[in-house]
N, C-alpha and C positions, 0 to 999 in steps of 0.2 A: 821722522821718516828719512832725512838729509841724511840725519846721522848713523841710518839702521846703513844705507846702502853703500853710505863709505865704509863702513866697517865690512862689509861684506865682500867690497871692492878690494879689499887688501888681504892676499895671500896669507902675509906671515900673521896678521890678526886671527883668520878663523886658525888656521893651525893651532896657536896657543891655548887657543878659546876650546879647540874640540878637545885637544891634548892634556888641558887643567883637568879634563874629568876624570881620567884615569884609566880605570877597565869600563866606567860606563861612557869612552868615550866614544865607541862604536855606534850606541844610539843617539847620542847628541851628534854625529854626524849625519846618521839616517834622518833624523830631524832635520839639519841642515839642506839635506836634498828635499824633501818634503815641501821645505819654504821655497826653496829653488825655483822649485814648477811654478807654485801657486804665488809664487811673488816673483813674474818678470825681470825686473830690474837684477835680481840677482845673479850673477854672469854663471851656467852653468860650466862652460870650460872650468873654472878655476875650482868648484866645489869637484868636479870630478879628478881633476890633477891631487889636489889636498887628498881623495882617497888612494890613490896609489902610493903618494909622500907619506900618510900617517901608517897605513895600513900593510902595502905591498901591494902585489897586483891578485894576488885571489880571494882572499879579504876585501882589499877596497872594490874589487868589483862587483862581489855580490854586496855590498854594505850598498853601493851606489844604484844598484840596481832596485832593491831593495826598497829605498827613499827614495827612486824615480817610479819605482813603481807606484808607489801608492800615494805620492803627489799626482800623479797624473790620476788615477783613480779619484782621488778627494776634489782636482781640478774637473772632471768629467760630471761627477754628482754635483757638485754645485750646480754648473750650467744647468742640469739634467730641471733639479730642484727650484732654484731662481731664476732662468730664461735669459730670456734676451736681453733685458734692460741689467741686468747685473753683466754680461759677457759683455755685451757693448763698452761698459767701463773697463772692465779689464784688459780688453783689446782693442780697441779702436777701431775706427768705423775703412782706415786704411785698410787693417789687415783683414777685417768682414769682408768689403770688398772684394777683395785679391780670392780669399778663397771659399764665398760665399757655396762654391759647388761642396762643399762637404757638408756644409748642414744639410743641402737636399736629397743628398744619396746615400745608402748604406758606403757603398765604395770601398770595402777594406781591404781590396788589395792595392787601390792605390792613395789611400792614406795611409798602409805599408811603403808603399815607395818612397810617400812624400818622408816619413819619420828616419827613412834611412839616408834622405839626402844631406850631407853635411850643412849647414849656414841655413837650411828653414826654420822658424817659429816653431817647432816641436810643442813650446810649452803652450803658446795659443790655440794650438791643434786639439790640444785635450778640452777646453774650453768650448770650442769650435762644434768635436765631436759632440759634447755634452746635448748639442742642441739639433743632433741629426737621430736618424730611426736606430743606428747601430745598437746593439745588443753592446752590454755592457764586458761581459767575458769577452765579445769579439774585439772589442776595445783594449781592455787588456793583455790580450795576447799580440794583438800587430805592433800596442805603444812598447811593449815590454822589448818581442826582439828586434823591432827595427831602430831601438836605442843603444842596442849592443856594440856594435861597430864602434862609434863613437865615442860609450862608456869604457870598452875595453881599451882606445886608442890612448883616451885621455890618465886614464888610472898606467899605463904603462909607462907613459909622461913621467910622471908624479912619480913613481919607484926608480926612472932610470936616476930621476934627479937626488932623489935620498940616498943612494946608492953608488951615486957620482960618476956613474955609468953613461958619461955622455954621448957615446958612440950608438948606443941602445937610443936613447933619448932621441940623439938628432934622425935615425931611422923612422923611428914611434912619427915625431912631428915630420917626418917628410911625407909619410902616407897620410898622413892625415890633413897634409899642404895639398896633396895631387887629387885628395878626394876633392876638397876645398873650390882648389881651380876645377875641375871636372865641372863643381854644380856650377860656377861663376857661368862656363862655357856654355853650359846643355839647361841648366834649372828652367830658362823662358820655355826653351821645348818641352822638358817634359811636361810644366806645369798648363803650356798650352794643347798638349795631346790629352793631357787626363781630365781637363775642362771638354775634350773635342769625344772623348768617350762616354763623359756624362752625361753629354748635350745627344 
């Protein structure tokens, strides 16, 4: 397991790794986000920058879209399937805590907000949701676009840097620094308004 995550931890690794496969390296990236959701540890920033580097940005963003999609889907059934004692391992009794109000409410406009705020647990969310009353289509449609922002910032990252376009690049990461700071500033609020809605 040590060694799955350092390897996934290094940039120029997965690149090589998606790139050895050729044309079918498209799907072994899709895969790659797939494992993203469903296995934490593995830093999603850097699998979405890899699709912008390998691919470009409209490629790598539906490719990332794609494999975020249906990791969050396969993350959602699982819970759905195995409960509480399986989620519980997955995420810990910390982050149950914190946002224990999603498993009690449909809520999907504001687990919409929560998936579009930069730096939350996104991947725990789908876990989270798995064990709340949400309809599963409605699950997929709030995890899908309120991951866009972030997949497209990240994937334009990744192309300005293959492309050597650093002017683009430092742009890309500066919105995506100011959303950053924005949740550091406002996240307690919102996430104590959306607790004060459910309540």
């Amino acid at each position: 397991f040590r060694d799955a995550i350092r390897f996934f931890s290094s940039r120029t690794r997965i690149i090589a790794f998606v790139a050895s496969y050729g044309t079918c390296a498209p799907i072994v990236f899709i895969g790659v986000q797939i494992l993203q959701v469903l296995v934490a540890p593995i830093p999603g920033e850097l699998t979405g920058f890899i699709g912008g580097y390998l691919f470009g940005i409209g490629e790598g963003f539906i490719y990332s879209t794609i494999g975020l999609t249906l990791g969050s889907w396969f993350a959602f059934l699982i819970a759905r399937r195995f409960g509480l004692p399986l989620v519980h391992r997955f995420v810990g009794q910390e982050i149950m805590a914190k946002f224990d109000y999603l498993m009690e409410h449909k809520g999907a406009f504001f687990s919409f907000i929560l998936f579009l705020i930069p730096g939350v647990p996104k991947d725990y969310f789908c876990y989270l949701l798995g064990l709340s009353p949400m309809h599963v289509m409605t699950f997929l449609v709030i995890s899908t676009i309120g991951r866009i922002p972030g997949t497209l910032l990240l994937t334009m990252q990744g192309q300005a840097i293959r492309s050597e376009n650093y002017r683009f690049f430092f742009v890309a990461l500066g919105l995506g620094l100011v959303g950053i700071v924005l949740t550091i500033i406002y996240r307690d609020r919102i996430e104590g308004l959306l607790k004060r809605k459910h309540s």
